[in-house]
N, C-alpha and C positions, 0 to 999 in steps of 0.2 A: 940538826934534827928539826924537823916538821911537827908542830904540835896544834892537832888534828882540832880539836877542841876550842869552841870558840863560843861556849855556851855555857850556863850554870850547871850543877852536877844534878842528879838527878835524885827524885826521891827514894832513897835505898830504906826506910823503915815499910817498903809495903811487903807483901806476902811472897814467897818465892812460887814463883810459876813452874810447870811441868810442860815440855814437849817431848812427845815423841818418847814420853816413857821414863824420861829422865828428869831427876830432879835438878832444878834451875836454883840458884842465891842468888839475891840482887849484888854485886859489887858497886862499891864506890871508888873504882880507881880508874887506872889507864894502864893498858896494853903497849909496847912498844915493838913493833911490826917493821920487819924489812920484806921488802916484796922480792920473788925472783926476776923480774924484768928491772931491777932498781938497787938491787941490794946495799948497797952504800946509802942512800937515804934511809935513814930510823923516821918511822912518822909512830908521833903517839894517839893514840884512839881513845875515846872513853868505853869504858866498860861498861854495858846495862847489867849483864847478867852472867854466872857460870854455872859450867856441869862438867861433870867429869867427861863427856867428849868434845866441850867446845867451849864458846861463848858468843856473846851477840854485842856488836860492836854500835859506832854511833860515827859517821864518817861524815862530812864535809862534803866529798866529792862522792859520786857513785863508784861504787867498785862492781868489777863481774864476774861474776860466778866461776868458777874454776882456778880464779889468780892462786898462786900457791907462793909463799914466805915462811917467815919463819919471826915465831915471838919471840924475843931475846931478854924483855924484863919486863914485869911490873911493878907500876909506881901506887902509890908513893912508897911501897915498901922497899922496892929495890931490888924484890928478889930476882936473881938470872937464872935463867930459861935459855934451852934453844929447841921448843917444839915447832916440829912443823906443821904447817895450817894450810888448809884452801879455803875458798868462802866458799860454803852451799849453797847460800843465798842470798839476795840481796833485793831490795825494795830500790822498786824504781818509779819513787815517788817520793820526796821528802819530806818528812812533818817538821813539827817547829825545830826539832834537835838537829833533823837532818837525816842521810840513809842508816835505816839498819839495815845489820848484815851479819848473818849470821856465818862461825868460824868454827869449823869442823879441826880438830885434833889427829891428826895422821903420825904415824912412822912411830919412831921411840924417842923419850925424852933426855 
């Protein structure tokens, strides 16, 4: 497994944010994402934030828009998932954490 994260966690006592209509939580965890060009590699992502259609991720490497996989746990709780996901977006520019990228929710869970 690939552990994406190579940075301190992030400040999760601020206010939850809205996009698009949707209420946002800060999480303090990680995502563990199999991509479909890759599926055998598990890479873990840190979490900045969740909503009930998605989350916004913190990746190392840029990702592009469309990639679709699929989440299978989050840590540190453990809990297993296998939603499927595409990135909607992606910042292609890095700040000091690195890309975000925002992760759209699709199919059934």
């Amino acid at each position: 497994m690939i552990n994406d994260s190579a940075f301190p966690s992030l400040d999760t006592n601020s206010k939850n944010d809205t996009r698009k209509g949707k209420d946002r939580t800060k999480y303090d965890g990680e995502a563990v994402l199999r991509w479909s060009h890759d599926f055998s590699t598990p890479i873990r992502y840190t979490v900045v934030d969740r909503s009930e259609g998605g989350l916004r991720i913190i990746s190392q490497l840029p990702l592009i828009e469309g990639m679709t996989g699929l989440i299978t746990r989050y840590l540190p709780e453990g809990e297993s998932v296998n939603q499927p996901v595409m990135v909607a977006w992606a910042s292609s520019t890095p700040d000091d954490d690195g890309y975000h990228c925002g992760i759209w929710f699709f199919g059934t869970v």
